[in-house]
C-alpha atoms as an extended CHARMM CRD file, in Angstrom:
* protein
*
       202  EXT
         1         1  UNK       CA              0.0000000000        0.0000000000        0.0000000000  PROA      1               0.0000000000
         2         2  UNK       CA              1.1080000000        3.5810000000       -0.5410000000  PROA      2               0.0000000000
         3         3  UNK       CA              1.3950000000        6.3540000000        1.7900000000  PROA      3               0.0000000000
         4         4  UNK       CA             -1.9490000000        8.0560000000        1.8250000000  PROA      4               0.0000000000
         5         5  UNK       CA             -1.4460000000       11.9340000000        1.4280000000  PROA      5               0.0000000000
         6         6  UNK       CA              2.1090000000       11.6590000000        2.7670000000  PROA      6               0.0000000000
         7         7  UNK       CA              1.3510000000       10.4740000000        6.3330000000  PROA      7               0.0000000000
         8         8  UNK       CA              3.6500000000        8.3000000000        8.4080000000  PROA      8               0.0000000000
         9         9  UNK       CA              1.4220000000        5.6560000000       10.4800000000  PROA      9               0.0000000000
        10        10  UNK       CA              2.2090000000        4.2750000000       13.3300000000  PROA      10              0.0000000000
        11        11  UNK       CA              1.1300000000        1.3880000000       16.2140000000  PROA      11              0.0000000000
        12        12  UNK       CA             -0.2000000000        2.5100000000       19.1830000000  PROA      12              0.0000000000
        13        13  UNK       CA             -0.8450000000       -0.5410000000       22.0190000000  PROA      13              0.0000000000
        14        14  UNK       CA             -2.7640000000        0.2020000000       25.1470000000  PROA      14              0.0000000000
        15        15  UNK       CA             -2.2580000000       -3.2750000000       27.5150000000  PROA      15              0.0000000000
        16        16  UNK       CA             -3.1010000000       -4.4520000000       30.6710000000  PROA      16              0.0000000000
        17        17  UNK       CA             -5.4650000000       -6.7480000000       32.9720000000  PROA      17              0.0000000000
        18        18  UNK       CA             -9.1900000000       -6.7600000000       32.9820000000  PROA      18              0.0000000000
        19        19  UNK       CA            -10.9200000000       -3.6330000000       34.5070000000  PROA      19              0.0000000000
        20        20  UNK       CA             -7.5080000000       -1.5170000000       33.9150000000  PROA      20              0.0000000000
        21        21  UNK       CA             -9.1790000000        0.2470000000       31.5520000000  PROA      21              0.0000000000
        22        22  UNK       CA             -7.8690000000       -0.3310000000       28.4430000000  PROA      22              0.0000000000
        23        23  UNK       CA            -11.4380000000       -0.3650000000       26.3820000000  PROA      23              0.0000000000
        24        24  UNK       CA            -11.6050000000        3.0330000000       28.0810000000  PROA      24              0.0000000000
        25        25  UNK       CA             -8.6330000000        4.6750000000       26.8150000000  PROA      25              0.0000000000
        26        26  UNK       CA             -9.1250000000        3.6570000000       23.5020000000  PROA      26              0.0000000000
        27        27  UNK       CA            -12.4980000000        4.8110000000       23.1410000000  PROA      27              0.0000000000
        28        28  UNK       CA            -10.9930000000        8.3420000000       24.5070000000  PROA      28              0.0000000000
        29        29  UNK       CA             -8.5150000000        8.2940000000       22.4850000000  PROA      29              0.0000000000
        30        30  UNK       CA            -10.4650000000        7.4380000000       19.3800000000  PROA      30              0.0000000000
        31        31  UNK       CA            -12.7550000000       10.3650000000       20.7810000000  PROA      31              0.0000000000
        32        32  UNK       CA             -9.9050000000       12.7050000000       20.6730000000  PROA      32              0.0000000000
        33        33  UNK       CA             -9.4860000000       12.0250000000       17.0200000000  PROA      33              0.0000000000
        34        34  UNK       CA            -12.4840000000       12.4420000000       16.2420000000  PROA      34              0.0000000000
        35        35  UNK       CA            -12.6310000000       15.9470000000       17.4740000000  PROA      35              0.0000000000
        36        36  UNK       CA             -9.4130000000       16.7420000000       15.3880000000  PROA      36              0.0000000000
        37        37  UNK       CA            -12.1080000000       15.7050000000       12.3650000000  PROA      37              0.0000000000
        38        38  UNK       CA             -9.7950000000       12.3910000000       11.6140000000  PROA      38              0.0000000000
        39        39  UNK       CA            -12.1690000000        9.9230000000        9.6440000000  PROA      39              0.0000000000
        40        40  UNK       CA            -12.1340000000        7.1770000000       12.6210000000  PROA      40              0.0000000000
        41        41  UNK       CA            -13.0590000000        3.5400000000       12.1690000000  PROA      41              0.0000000000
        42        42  UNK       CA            -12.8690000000        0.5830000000       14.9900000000  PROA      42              0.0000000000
        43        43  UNK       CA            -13.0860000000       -3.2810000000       15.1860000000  PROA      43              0.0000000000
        44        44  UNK       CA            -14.4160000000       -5.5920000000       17.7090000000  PROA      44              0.0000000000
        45        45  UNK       CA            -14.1030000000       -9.3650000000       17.9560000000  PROA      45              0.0000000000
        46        46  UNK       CA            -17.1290000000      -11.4320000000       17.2740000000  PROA      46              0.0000000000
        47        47  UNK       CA            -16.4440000000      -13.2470000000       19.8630000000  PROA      47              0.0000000000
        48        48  UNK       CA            -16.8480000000      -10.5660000000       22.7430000000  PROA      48              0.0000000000
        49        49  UNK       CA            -20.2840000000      -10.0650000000       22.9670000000  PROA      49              0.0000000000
        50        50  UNK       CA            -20.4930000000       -9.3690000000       26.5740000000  PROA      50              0.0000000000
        51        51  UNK       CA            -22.0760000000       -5.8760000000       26.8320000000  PROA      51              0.0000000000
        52        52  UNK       CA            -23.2580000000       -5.7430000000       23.2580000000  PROA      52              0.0000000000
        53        53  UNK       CA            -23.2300000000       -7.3490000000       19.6150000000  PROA      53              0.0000000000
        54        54  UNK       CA            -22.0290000000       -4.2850000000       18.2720000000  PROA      54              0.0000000000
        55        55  UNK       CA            -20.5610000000       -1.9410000000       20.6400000000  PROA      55              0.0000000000
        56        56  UNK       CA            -17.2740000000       -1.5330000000       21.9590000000  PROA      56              0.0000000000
        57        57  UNK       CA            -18.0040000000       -0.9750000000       25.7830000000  PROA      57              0.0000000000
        58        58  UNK       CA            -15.7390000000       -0.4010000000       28.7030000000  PROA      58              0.0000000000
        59        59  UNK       CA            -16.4950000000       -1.8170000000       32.1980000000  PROA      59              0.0000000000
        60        60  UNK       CA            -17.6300000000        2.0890000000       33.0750000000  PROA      60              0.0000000000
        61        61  UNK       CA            -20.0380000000        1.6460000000       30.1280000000  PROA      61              0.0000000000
        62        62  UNK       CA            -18.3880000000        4.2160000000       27.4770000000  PROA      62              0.0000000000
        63        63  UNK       CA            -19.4640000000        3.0140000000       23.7590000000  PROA      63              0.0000000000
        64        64  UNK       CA            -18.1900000000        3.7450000000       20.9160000000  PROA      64              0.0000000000
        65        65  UNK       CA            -20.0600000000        1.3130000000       17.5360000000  PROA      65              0.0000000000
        66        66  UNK       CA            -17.4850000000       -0.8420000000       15.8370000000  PROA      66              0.0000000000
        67        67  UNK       CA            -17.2090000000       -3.6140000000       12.8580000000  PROA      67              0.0000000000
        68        68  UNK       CA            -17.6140000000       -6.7000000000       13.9050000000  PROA      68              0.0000000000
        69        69  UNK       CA            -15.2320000000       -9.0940000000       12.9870000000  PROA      69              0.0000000000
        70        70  UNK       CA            -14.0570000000      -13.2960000000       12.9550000000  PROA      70              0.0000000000
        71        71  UNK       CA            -10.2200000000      -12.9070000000       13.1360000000  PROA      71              0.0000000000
        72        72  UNK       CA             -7.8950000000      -10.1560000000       11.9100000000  PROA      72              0.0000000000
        73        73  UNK       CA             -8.0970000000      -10.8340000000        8.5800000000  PROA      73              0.0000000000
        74        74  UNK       CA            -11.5480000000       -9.9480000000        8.0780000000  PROA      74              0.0000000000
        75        75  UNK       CA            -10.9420000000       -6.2210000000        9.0110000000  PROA      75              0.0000000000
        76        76  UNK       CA             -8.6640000000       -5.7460000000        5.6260000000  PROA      76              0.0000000000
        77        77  UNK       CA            -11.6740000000       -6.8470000000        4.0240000000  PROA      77              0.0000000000
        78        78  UNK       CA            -13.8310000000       -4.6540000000        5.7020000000  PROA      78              0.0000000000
        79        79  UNK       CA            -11.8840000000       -1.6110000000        6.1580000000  PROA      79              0.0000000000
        80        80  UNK       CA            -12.7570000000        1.7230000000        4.6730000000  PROA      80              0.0000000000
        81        81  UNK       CA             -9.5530000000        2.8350000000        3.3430000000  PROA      81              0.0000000000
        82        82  UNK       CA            -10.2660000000        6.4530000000        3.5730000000  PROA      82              0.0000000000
        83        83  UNK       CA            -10.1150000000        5.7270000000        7.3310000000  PROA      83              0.0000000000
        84        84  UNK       CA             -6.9920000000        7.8970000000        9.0880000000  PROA      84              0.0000000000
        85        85  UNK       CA             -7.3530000000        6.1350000000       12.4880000000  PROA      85              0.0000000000
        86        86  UNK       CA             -8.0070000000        2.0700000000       12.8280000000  PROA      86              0.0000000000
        87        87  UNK       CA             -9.3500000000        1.2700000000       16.8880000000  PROA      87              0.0000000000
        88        88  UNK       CA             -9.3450000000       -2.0950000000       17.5360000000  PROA      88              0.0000000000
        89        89  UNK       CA            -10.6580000000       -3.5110000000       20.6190000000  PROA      89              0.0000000000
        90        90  UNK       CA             -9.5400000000       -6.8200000000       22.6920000000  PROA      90              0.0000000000
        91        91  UNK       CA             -6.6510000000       -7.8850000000       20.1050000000  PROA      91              0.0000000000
        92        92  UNK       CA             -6.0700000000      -10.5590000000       22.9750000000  PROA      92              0.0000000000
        93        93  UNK       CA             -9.0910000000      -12.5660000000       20.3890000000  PROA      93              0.0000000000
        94        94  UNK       CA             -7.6950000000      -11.4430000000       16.9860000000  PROA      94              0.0000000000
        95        95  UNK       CA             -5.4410000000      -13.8560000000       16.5250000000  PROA      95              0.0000000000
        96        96  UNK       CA             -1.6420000000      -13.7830000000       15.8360000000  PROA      96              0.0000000000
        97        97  UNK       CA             -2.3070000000      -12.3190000000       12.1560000000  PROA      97              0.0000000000
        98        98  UNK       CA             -3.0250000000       -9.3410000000       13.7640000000  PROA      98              0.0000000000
        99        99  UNK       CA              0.6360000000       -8.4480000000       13.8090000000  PROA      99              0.0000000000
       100       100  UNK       CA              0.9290000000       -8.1510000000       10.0010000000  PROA      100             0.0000000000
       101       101  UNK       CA             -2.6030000000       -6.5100000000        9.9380000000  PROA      101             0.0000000000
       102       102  UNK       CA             -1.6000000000       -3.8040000000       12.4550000000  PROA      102             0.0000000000
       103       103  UNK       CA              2.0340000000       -3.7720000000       10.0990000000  PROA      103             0.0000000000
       104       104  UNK       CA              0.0840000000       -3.0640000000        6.6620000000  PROA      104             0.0000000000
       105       105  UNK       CA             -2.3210000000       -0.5210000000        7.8950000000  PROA      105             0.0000000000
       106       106  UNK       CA              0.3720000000        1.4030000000        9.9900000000  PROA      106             0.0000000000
       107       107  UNK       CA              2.4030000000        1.2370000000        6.6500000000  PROA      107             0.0000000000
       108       108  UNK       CA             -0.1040000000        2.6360000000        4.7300000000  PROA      108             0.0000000000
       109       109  UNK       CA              0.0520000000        5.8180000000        6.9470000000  PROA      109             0.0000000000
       110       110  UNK       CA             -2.8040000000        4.9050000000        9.3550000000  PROA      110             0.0000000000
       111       111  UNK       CA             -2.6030000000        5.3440000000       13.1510000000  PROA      111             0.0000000000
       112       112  UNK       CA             -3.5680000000        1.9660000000       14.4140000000  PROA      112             0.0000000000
       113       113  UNK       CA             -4.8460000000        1.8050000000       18.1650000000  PROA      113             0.0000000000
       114       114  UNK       CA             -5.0030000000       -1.8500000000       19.5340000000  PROA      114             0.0000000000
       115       115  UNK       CA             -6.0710000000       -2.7920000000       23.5630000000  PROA      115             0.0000000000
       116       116  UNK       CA             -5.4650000000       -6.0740000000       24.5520000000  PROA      116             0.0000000000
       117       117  UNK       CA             -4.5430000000       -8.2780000000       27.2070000000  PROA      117             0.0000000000
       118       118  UNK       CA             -1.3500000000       -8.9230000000       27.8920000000  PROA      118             0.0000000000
       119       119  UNK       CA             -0.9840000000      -11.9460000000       29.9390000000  PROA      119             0.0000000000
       120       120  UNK       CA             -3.5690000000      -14.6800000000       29.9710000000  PROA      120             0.0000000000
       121       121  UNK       CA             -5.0930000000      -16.1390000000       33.2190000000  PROA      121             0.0000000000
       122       122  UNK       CA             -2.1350000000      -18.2100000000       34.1680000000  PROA      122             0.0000000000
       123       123  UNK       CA             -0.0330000000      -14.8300000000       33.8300000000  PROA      123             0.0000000000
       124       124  UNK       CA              1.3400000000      -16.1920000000       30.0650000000  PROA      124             0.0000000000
       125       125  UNK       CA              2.5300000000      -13.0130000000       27.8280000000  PROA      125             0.0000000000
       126       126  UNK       CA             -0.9410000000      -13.3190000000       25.8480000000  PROA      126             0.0000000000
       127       127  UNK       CA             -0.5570000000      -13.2730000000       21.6430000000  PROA      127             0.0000000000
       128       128  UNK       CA             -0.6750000000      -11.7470000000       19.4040000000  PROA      128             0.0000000000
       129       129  UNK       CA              0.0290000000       -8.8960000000       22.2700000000  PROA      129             0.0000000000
       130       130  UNK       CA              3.4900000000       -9.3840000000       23.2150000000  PROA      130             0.0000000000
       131       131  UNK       CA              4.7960000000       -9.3990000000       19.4670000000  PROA      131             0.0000000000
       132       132  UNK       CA              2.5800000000       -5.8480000000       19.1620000000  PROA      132             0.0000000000
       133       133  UNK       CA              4.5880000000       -4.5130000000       21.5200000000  PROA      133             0.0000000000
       134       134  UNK       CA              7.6750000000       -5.0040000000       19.7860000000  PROA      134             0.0000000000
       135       135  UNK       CA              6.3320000000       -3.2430000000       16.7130000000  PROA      135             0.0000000000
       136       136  UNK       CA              4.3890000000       -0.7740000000       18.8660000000  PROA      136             0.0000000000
       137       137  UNK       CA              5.7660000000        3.2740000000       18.3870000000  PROA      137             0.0000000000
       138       138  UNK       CA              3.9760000000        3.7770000000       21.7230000000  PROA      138             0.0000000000
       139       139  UNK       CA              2.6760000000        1.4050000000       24.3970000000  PROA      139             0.0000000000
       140       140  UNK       CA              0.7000000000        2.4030000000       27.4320000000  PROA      140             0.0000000000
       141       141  UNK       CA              0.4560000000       -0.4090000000       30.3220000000  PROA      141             0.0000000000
       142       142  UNK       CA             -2.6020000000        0.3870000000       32.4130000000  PROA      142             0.0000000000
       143       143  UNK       CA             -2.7000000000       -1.1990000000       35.5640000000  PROA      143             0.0000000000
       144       144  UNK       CA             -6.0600000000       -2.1150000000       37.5810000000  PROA      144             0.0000000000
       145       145  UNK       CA             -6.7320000000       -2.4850000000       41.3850000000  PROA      145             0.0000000000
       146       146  UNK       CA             -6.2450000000       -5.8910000000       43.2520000000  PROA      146             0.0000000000
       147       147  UNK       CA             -9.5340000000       -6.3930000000       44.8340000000  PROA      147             0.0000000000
       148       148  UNK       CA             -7.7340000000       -8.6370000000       47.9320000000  PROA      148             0.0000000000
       149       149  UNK       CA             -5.2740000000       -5.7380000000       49.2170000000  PROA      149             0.0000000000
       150       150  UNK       CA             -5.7770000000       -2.5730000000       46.9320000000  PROA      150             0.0000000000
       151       151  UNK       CA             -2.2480000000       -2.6690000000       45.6960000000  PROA      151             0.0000000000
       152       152  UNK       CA             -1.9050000000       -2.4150000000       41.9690000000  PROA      152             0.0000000000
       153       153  UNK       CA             -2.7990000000       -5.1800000000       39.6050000000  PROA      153             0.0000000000
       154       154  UNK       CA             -1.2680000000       -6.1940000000       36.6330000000  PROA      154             0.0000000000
       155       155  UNK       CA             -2.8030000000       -9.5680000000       36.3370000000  PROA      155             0.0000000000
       156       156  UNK       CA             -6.4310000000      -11.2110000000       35.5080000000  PROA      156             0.0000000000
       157       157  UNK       CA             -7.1310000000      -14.0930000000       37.7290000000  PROA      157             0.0000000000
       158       158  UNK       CA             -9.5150000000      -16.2580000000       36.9680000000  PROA      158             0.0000000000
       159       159  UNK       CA            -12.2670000000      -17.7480000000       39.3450000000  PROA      159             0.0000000000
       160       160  UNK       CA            -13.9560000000      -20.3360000000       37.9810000000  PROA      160             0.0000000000
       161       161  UNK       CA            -14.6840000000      -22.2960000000       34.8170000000  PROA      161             0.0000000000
       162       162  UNK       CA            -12.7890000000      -23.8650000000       32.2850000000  PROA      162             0.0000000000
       163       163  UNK       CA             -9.0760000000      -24.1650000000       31.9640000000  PROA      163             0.0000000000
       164       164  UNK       CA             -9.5440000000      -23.3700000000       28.1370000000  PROA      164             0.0000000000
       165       165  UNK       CA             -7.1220000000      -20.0620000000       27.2080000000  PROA      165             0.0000000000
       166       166  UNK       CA             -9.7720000000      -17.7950000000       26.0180000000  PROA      166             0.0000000000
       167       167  UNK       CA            -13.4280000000      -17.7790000000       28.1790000000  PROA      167             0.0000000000
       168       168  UNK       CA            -15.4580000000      -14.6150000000       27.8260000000  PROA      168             0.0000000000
       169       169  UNK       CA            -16.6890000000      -13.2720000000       30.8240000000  PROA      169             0.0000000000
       170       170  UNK       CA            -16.7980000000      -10.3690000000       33.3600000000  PROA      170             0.0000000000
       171       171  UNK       CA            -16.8560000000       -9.5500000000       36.5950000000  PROA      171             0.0000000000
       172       172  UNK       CA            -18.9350000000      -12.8660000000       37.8040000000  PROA      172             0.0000000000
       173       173  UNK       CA            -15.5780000000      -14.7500000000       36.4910000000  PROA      173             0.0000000000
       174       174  UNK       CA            -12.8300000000      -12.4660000000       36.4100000000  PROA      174             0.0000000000
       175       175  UNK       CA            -11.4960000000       -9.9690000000       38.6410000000  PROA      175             0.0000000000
       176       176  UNK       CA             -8.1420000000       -8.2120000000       39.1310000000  PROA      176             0.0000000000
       177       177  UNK       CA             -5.1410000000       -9.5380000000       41.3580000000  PROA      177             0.0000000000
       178       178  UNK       CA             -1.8970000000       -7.9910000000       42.4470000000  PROA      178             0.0000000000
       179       179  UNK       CA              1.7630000000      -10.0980000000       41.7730000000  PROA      179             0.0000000000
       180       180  UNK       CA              1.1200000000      -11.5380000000       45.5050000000  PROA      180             0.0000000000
       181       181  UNK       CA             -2.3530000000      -11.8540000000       45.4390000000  PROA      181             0.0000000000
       182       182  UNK       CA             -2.4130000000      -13.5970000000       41.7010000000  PROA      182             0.0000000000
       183       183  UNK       CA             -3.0190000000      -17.1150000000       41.6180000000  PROA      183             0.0000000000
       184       184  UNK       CA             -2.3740000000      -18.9310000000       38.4310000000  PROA      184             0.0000000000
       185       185  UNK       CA             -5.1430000000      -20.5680000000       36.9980000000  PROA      185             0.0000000000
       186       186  UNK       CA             -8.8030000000      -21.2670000000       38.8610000000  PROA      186             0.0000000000
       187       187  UNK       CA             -8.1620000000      -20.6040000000       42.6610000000  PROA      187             0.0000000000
       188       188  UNK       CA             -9.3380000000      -23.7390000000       43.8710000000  PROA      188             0.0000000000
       189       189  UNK       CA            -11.3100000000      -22.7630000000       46.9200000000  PROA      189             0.0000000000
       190       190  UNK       CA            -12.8440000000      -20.3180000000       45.1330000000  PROA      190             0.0000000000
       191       191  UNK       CA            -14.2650000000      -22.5130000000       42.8720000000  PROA      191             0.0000000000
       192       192  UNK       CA            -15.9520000000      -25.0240000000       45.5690000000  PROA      192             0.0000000000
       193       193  UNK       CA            -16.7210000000      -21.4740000000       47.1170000000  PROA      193             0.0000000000
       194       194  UNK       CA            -19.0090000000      -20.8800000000       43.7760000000  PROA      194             0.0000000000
       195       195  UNK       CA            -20.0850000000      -24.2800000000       43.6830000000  PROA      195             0.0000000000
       196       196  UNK       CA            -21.3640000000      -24.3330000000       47.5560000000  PROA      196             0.0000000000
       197       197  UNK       CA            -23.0950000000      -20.8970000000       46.8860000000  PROA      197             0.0000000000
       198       198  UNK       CA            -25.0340000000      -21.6230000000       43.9850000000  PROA      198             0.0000000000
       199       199  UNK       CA            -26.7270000000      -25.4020000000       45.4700000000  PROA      199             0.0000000000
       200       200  UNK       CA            -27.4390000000      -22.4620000000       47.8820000000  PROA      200             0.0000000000
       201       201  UNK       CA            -29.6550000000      -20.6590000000       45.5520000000  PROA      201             0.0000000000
       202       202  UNK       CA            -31.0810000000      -23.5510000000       44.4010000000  PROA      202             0.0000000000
């Protein structure tokens, strides 16, 4: 692809744990560039349908409409070239061709914005992520609060479920743990904690 008008493009990654966040930051960010009247266009996984089908949404509820997308590939097909800035939401689920994605468009002279998770639930660098990173101009590591002792977290733990690598889920499975707190995994207590409190219910 060829320069459009002359502009240099670049990679900008915004990474972290759950509730950090990062959803938020791009969505401001995408805001701000909007303002400066940049023709803006985002992607969201198909996958992450949490808060909406169509939506990106942070866990504050800020929403900003987005494609929706299978994998990384499908945004080059989908992309409206005139775009000057490409927002792309939970790259953690794009897969690892969105390295060469994020590559092309930044090549072309677009400013690509990616948030993602960085480490997985066992506190694994997370791909495609970590190799962003290394092509990333800019990186911003948000950082969220560990709900055991306040301190701040840097990793997603985990608290029930399957030991698959990518589950969807929020709050009710998921919450934010400090480097001492963080236990790799499905805390097992925890989980026979669920388990007791929902025959509870019943």
């Amino acid at each position: 692809m060829d320069i459009i008008n002359g502009n240099v493009g670049w990679i900008e990654v915004i990474c972290g744990p759950m509730f950090s966040g990062k959803s938020e930051e791009l969505i401001r960010r995408l805001r701000r560039a909007m303002i400066a009247r940049k023709r803006v266009e985002v992607f969201k996984p198909a996958i992450d349908d949490r808060y909406s089908a169509d939506e990106i949404v942070s866990h504050a509820d800020s929403r900003m409409t987005g494609v929706v997308v299978r994998d990384a590939a499908e945004i080059m097909d989908r992309i409206d070239w005139r775009s000057e800035v490409i927002g792309i939401d939970e790259g953690n689920f794009m897969g690892p061709g969105l390295v060469e994605v994020a590559q092309r468009l930044a090549d072309s002279g677009k400013q690509v914005i990616i948030a993602g998770l960085d480490t997985d639930y066992l506190g694994r660098p997370f791909p495609p992520i970590p190799d962003l990173l290394a092509q990333a101009e800019s990186i911003t590591k948000t950082l969220a609060i560990c709900v055991r002792c306040g301190n701040p977290a840097k990793h997603t733990q985990r608290l029930r479920g399957s030991d698959e690598l990518i589950v969807v889920g929020a709050a009710d499975m998921y919450e934010a743990r400090c480097r001492r707190c963080f236990e790799p995994g499905i805390p097992k207590q925890r989980e026979l904690d669920f388990i007791k409190a929902r025959r509870v219910e019943k």
